[in-house]
Each structure stands twice: as structure tokens, then as C-alpha cells.
N, C-alpha and C positions, 0 to 999 in steps of 0.2 A: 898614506902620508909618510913622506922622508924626510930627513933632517939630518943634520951633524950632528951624530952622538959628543963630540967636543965640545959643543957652543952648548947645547942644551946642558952635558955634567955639566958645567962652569959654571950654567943661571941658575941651575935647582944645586947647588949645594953636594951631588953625587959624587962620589968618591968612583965610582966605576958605572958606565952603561953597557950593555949587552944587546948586539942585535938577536931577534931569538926567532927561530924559523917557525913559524907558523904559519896555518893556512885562511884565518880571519881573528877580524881584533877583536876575540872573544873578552867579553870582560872590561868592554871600555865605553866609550858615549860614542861612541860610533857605531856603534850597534842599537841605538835606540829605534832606529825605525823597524828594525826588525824584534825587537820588546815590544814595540805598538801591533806586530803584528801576531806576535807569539803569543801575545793578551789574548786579544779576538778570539783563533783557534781555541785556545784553553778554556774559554768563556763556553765552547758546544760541544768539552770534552769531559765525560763522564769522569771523576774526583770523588773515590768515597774518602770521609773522615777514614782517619788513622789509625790503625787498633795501636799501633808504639810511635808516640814523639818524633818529628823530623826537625832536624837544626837546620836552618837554611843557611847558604851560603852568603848572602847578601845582609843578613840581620843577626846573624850565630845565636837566633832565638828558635824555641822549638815549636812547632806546627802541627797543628792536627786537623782542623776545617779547610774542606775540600776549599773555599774561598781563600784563606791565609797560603796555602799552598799553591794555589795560580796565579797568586798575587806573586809568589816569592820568587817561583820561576820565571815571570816573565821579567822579573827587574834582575836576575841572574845573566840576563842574556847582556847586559851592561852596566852592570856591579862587578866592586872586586871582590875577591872570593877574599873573606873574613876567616880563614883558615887556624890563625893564632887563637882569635876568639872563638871559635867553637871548641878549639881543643881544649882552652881555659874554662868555659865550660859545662867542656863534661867533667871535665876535672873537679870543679865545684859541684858538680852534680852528683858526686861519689861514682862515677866509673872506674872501673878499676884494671880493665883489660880492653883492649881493639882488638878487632881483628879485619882487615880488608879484602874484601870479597872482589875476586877478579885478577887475571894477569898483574903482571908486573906488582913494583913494592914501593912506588913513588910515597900513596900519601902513607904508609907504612913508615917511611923512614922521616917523612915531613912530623909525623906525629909524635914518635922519639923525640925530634928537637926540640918540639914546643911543649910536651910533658915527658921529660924522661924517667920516670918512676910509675909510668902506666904501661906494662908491658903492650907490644904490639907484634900482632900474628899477621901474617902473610898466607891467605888461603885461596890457589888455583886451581887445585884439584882434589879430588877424594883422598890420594895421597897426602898432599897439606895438609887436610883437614884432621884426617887421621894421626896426626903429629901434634894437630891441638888441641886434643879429644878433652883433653886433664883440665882447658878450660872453663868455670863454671858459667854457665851461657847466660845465665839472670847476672853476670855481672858483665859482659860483654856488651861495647857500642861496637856495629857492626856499622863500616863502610863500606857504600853503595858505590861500587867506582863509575858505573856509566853514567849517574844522574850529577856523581859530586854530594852527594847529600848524603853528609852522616847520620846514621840511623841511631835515636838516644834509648841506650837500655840502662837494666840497674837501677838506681834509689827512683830513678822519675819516671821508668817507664808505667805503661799500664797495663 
């Protein structure tokens, strides 16, 4: 779907629009038919319970029942990612360090902004990792980059 990013700033009130290169409309209701089908799938896909808290991205609540977790991913695939409120929290949840697991430093530096008093590690490799050894890891929420799904450690984990 195209549009005049002009006409549309102008009717929602936006101070600036962005076309942004992407390769499907992740994240929007257009993707619902494929939520209907990502359900299905998930439905004859082996989901054990959780030994540590998962925050979903769709509810910034955290998840442990193989059910609550196929539920969360499938409304992911047409949900906006609640990114502010999971960071708020873990923040209320007493996290007290990140660290993001995987290339690049996106949600690393997205994290800074929305809690900046929670230090955040960027770990690629054994060398990174090695740099945030001084970490204490019971207090570490570990981001999972390929799923999106922050992982909740510290006061709530189990």
C-alpha cells in the first residue's frame, strides 16, 4: 500500500514521515493472515514452559506457558513491538544491566533511550563477551535479537 507521506503527516498530526526500506509489513494488520497461519503452525509445534520469564513484544508482559508464548508470537507477526514498555518494565522489575546477544547494537542503543541508568552491553563475540565478564549475570536481562524477545532476569526471574 502507497500513499503521500504529505497528505497522511497533515491528517495524523505527524511532524515528520519516513519511507523505510523494508522487505514486508512486519508489525502491522496486514500481516494478519499470516498470524492466522503462524497460530496453526505453533499449535503442532513442540513449546516447553520456560525455566526464565519471556516479555513479549506485543503485551511487554512476561511468559512462561508453552500456550501464552504461541499465543504472543503469533499476534507478533501483526503487533507493534511495545519496545518502551518492556524496557519500563524490567526497569520496575529491578534489572539492572542488559546485555544484547547478537550482531549489531540496535536494540542496545534503543535501550539506553528508554532507560538510561540501566547500563547496556553489546555481546558478538567471545571477545565482547569477554569485556563484560565484570557483569553480575543474576542481574542481567538478556536480549534475544533473532526472536525480539527480551529475556527477564534478576528480581523475577526463576
Amino acid at each position: 500500500i502507497l500513499c503521500d507521506f504529505a497528505d497522511v503527516r497533515g491528517q495524523k498530526g505527524a511532524k515528520r514521515a519516513l519511507r523505510l526500506a523494508v522487505s514486508a509489513p512486519f508489525h502491522s494488520s496486514l500481516l494478519k493472515p499470516a498470524r492466522d497461519r503462524l497460530a496453526q503452525r505453533l499449535e503442532s509445534t513442540g513449546v516447553k514452559p520456560c525455566r526464565i520469564p519471556v516479555y513479549a513484544n506485543v503485551d511487554a508482559r512476561l511468559h512462561t506457558t508453552p500456550e501464552a508464548i504461541r499465543g504472543a508470537l503469533a499476534r507478533q507477526a501483526c503487533s507493534p513491538v511495545l519496545w518502551s514498555s518492556i524496557m519500563a518494565e524490567m526497569k520496575r522489575a529491578g534489572v539492572t544491566h542488559m546485555i544484547e546477544c547478537g550482531p549489531g547494537r540496535v536494540l542496545s542503543g534503543l535501550a539506553r533511550r528508554c532507560v538510561p541508568d540501566i547500563p547496556c552491553y553489546s555481546v558478538s563475540s567471545e571477545e565482547t563477551l569477554l569485556l563484560s565478564v565484570d557483569v553480575p549475570l543474576s542481574s542481567v536481562a538478556s536480549g534475544v535479537v533473532r526472536t525480539g524477545w527480551p529475556v527477564a532476569s534478576g528480581n523475577d526471574a526463576s
